[in-house]
N, CA, C and O atoms as CSV, one atom per row, in Angstrom:
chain,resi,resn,atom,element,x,y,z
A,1,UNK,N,N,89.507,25.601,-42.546
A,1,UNK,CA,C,88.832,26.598,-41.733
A,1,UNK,C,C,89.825,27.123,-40.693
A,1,UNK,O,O,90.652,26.368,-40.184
A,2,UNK,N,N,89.740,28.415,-40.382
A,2,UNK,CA,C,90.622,28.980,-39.801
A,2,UNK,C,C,90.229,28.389,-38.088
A,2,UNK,O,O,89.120,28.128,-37.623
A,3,UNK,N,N,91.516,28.318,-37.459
A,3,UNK,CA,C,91.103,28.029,-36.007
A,3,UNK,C,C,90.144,28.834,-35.379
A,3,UNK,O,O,89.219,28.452,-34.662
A,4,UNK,N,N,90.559,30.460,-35.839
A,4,UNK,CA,C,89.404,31.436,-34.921
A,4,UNK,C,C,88.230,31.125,-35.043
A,4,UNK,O,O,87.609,31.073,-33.981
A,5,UNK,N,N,87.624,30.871,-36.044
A,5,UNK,CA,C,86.485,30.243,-36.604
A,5,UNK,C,C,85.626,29.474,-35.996
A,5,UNK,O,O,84.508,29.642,-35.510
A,6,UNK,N,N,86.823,28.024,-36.184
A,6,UNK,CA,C,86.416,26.982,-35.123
A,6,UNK,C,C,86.038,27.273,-33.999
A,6,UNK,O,O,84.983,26.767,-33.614
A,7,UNK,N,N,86.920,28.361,-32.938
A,7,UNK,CA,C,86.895,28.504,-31.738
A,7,UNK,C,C,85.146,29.578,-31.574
A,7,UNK,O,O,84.342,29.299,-30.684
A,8,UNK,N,N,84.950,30.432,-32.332
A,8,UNK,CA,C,84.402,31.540,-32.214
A,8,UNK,C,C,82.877,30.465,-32.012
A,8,UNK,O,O,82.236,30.456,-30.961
A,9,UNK,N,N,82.483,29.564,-33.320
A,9,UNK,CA,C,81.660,29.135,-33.690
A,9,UNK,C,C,81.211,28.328,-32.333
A,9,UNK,O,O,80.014,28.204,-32.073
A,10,UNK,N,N,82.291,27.755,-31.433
A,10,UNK,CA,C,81.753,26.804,-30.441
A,10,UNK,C,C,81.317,27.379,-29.129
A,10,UNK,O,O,80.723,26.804,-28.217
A,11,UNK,N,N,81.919,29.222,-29.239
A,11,UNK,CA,C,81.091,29.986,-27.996
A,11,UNK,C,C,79.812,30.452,-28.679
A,11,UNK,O,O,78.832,30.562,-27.942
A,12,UNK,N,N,79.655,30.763,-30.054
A,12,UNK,CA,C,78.606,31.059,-30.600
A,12,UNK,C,C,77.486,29.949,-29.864
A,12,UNK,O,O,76.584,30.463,-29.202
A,13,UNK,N,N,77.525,28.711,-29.952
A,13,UNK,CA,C,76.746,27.672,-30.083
A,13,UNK,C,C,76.508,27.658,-28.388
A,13,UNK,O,O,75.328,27.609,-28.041
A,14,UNK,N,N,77.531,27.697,-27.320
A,14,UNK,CA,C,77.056,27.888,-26.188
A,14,UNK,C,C,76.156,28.913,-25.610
A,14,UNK,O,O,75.337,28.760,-24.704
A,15,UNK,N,N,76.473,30.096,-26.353
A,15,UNK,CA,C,75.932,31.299,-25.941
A,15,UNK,C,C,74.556,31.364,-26.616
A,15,UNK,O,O,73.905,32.319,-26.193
A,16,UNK,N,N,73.836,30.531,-27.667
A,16,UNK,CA,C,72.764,30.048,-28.091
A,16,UNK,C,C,71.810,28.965,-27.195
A,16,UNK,O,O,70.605,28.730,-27.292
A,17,UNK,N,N,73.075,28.269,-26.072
A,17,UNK,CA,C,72.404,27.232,-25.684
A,17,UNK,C,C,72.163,26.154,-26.541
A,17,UNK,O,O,71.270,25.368,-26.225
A,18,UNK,N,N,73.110,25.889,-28.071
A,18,UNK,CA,C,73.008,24.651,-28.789
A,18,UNK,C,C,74.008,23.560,-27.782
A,18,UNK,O,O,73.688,22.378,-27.657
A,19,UNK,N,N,75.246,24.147,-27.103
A,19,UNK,CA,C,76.257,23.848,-26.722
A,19,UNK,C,C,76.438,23.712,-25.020
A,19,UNK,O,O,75.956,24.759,-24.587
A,20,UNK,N,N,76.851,23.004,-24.025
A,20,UNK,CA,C,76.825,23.277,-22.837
A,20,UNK,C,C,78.765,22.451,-22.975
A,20,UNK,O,O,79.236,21.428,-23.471
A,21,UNK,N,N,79.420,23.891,-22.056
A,21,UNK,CA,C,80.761,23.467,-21.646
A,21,UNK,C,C,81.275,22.001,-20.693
A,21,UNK,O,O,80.732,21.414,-19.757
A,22,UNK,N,N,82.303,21.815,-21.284
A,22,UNK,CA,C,82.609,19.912,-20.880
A,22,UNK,C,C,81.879,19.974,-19.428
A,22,UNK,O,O,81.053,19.240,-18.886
A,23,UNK,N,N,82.397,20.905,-19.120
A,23,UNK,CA,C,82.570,21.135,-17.180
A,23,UNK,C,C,83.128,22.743,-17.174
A,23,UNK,O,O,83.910,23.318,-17.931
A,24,UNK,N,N,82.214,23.310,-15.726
A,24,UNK,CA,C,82.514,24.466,-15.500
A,24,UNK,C,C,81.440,25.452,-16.217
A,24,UNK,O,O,80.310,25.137,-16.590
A,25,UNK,N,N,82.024,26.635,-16.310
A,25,UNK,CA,C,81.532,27.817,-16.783
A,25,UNK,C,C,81.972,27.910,-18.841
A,25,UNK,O,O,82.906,27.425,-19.479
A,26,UNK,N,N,81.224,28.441,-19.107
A,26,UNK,CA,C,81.950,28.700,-20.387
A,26,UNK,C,C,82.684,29.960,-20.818
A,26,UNK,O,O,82.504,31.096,-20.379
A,27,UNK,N,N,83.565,29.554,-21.776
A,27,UNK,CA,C,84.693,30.661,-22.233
A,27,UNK,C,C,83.684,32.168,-22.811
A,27,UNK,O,O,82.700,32.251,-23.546
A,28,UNK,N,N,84.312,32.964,-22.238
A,28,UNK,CA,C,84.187,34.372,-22.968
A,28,UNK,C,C,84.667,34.512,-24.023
A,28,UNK,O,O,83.888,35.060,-24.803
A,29,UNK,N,N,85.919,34.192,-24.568
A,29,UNK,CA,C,86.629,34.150,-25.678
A,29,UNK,C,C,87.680,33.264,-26.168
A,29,UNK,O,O,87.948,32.241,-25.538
A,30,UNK,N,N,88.480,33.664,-27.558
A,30,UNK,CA,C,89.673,32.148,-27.139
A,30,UNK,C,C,90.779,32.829,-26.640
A,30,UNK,O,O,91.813,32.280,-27.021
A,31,UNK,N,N,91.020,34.016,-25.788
A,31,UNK,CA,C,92.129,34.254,-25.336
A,31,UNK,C,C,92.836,33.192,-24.144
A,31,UNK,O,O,94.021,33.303,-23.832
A,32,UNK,N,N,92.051,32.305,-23.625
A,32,UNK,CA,C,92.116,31.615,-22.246
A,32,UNK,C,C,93.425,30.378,-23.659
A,32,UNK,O,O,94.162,29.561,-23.107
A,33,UNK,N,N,93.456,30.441,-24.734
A,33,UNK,CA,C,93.649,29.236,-25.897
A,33,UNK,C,C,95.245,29.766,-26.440
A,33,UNK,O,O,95.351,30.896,-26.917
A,34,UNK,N,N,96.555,28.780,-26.314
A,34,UNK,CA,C,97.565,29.173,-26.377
A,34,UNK,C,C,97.952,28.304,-27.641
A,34,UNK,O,O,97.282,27.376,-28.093
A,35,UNK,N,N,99.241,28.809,-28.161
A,35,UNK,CA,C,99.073,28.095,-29.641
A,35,UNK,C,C,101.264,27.836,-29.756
A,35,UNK,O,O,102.038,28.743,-29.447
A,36,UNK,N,N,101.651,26.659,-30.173
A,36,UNK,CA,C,103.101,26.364,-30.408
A,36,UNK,C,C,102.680,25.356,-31.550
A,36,UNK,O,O,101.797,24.501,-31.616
A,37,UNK,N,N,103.902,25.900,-32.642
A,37,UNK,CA,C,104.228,24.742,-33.979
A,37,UNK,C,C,104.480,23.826,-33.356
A,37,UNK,O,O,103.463,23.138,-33.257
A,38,UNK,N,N,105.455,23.316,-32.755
A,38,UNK,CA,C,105.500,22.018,-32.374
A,38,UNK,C,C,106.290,21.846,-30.600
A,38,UNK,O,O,106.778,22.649,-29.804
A,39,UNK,N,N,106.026,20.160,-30.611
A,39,UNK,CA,C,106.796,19.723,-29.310
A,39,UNK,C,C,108.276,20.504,-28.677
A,39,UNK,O,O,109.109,20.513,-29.583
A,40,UNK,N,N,108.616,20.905,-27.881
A,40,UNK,CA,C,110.098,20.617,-27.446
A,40,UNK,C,C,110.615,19.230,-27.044
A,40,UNK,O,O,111.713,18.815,-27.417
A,41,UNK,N,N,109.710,18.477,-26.206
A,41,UNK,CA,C,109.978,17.502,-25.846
A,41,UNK,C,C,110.265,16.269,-25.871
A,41,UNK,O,O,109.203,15.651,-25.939
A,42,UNK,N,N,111.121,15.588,-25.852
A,42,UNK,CA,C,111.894,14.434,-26.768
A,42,UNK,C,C,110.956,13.304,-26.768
A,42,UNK,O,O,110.628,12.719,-25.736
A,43,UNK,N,N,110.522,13.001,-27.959
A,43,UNK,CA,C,109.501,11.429,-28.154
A,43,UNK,C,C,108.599,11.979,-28.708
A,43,UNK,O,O,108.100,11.275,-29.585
A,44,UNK,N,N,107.862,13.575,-28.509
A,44,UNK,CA,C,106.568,13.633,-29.399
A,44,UNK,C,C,106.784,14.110,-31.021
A,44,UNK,O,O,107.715,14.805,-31.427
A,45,UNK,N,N,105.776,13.602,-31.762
A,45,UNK,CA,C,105.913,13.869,-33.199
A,45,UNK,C,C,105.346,15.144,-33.275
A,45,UNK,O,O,104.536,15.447,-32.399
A,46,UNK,N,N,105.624,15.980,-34.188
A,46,UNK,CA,C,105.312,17.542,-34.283
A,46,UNK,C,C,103.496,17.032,-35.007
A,46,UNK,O,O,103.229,16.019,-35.653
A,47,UNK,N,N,102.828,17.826,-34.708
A,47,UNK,CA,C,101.536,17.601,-35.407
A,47,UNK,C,C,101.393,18.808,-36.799
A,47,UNK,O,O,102.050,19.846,-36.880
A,48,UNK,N,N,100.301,18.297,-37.859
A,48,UNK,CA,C,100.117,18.970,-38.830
A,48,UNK,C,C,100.415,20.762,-38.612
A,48,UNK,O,O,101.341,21.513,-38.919
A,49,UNK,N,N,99.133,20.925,-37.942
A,49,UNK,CA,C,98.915,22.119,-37.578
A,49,UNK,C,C,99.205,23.066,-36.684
A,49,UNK,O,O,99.026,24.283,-36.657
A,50,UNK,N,N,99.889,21.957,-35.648
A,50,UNK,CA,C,100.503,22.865,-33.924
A,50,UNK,C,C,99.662,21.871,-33.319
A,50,UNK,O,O,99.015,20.876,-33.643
A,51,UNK,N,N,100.130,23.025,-31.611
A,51,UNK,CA,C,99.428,22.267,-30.264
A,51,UNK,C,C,98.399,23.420,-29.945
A,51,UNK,O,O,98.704,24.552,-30.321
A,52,UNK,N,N,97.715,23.309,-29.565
A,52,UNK,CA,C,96.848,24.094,-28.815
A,52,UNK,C,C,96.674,23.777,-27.197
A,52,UNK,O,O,95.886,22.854,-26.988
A,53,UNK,N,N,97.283,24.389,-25.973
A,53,UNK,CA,C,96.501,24.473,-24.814
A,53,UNK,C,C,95.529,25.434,-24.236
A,53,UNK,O,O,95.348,26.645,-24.361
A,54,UNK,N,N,94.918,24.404,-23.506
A,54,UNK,CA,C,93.917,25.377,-22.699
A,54,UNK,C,C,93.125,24.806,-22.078
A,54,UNK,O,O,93.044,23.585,-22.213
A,55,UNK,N,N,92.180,25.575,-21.089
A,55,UNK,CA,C,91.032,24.972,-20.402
A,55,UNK,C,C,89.639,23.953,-20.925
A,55,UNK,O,O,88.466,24.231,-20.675
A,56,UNK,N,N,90.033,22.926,-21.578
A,56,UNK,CA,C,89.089,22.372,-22.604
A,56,UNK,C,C,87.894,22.064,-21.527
A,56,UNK,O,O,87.328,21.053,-21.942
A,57,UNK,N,N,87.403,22.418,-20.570
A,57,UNK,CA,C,86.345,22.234,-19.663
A,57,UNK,C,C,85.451,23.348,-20.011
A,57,UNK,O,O,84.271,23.211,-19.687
A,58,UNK,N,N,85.803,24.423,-20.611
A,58,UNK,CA,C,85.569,25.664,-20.381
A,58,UNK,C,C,84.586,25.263,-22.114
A,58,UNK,O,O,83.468,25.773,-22.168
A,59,UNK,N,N,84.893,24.681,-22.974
A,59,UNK,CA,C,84.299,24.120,-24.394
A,59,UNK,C,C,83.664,23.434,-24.352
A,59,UNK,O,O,83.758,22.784,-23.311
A,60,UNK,N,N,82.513,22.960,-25.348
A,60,UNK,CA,C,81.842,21.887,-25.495
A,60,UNK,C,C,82.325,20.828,-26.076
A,60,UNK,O,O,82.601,20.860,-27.276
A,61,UNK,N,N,82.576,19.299,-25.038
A,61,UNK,CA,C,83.240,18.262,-25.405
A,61,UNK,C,C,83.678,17.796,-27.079
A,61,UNK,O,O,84.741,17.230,-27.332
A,62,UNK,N,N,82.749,18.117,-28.022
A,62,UNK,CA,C,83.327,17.736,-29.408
A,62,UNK,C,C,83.956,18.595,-29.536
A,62,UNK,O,O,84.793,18.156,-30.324
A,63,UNK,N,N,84.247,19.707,-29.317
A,63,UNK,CA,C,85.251,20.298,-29.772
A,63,UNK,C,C,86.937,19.969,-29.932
A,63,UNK,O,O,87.900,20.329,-30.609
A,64,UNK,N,N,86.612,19.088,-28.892
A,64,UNK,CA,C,88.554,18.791,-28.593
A,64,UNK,C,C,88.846,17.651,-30.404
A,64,UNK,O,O,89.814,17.489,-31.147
A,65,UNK,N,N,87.312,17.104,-30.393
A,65,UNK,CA,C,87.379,16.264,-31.496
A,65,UNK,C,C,88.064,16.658,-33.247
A,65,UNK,O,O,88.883,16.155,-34.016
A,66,UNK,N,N,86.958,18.084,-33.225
A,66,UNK,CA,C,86.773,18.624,-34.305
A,66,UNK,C,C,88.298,19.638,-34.432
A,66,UNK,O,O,88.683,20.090,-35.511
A,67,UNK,N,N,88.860,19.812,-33.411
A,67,UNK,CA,C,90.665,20.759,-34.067
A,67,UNK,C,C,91.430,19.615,-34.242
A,67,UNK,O,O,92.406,19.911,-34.931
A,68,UNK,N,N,91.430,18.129,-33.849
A,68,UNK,CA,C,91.674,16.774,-33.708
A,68,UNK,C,C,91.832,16.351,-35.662
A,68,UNK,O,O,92.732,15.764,-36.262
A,69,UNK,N,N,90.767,16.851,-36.071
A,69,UNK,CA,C,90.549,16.348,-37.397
A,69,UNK,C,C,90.902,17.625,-37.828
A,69,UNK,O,O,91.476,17.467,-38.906
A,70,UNK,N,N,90.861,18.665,-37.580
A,70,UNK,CA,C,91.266,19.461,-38.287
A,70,UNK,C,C,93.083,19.257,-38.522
A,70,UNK,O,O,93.364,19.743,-39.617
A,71,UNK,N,N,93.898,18.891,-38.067
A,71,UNK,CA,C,95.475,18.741,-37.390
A,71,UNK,C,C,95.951,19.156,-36.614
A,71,UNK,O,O,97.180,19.094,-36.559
A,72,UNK,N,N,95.066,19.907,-35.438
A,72,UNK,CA,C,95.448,20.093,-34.133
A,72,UNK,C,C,95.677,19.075,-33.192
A,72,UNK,O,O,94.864,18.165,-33.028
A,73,UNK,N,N,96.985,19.187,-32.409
A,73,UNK,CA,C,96.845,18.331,-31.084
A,73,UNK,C,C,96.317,19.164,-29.802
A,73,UNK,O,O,96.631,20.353,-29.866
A,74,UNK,N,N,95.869,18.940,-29.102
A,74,UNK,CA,C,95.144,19.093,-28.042
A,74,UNK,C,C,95.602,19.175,-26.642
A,74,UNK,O,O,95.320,18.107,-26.097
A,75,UNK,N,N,96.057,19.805,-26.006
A,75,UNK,CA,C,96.873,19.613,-24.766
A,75,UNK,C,C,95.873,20.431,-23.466
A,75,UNK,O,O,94.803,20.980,-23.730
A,76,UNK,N,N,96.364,20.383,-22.313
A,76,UNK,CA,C,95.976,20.885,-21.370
A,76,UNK,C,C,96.610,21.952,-21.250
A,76,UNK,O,O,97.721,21.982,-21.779
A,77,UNK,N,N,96.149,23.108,-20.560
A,77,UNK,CA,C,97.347,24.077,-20.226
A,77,UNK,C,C,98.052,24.284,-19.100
A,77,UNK,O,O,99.022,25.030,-18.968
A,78,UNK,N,N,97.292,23.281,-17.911
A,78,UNK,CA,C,98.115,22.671,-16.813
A,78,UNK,C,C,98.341,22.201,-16.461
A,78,UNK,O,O,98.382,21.978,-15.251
A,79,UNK,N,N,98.877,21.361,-17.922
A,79,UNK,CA,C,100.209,19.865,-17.619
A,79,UNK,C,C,101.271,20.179,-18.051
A,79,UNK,O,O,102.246,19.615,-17.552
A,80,UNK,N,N,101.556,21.459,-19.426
A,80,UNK,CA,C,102.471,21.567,-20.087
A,80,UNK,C,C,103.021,23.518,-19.777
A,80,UNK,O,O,102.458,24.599,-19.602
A,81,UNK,N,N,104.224,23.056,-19.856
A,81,UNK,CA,C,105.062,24.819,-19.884
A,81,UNK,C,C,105.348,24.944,-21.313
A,81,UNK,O,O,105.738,24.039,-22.050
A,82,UNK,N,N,105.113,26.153,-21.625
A,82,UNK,CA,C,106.013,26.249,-23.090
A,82,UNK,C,C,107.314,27.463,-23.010
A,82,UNK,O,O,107.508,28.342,-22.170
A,83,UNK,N,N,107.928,27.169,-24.001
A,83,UNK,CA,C,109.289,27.756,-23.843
A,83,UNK,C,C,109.615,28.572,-25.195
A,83,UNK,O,O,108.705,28.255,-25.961
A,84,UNK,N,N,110.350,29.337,-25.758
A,84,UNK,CA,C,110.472,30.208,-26.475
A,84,UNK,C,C,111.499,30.022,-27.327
A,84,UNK,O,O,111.693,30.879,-28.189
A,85,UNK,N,N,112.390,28.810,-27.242
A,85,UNK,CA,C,113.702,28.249,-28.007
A,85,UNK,C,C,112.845,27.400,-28.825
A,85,UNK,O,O,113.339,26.666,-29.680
């Protein structure tokens, strides 16, 4: 399943009220959602699918689960910088 998918389906479900965000307000869209193939940083293993950061407060808690199993890793977007090399 495509990530947009994933992402679209879990504001769908808030904006139904199936879904309430971890914490906070919920996302308007997945633009707030940043996307790198892999680590720069020395020690982490590259994951299947990439990293994804972002405001995961802004989602409903299984979600971080469900890109988890999909082969996403999961990051914050204000713990990590990304870089362009």
């Amino acid at each position: 399943m495509k990530l947009e998918t994933i992402l679209q389906a879990a504001i769908n479900d808030m904006a139904r009220g199936k879904e309430e965000p971890f914490c906070g307000s919920a996302a308007e869209d997945s633009d707030d959602i940043d996307y790198c193939l892999e680590y720069a940083e020395p020690g982490y293993s590259s994951p299947k699918r990439g990293i994804l950061f972002g405001n995961w407060n802004h989602y409903p808690k299984r979600l971080a689960g469900i890109l988890e199993n999909a082969g996403y890793e999961i990051e914050w977007s204000d713990e990590w910088s990304q870089c362009q090399d």
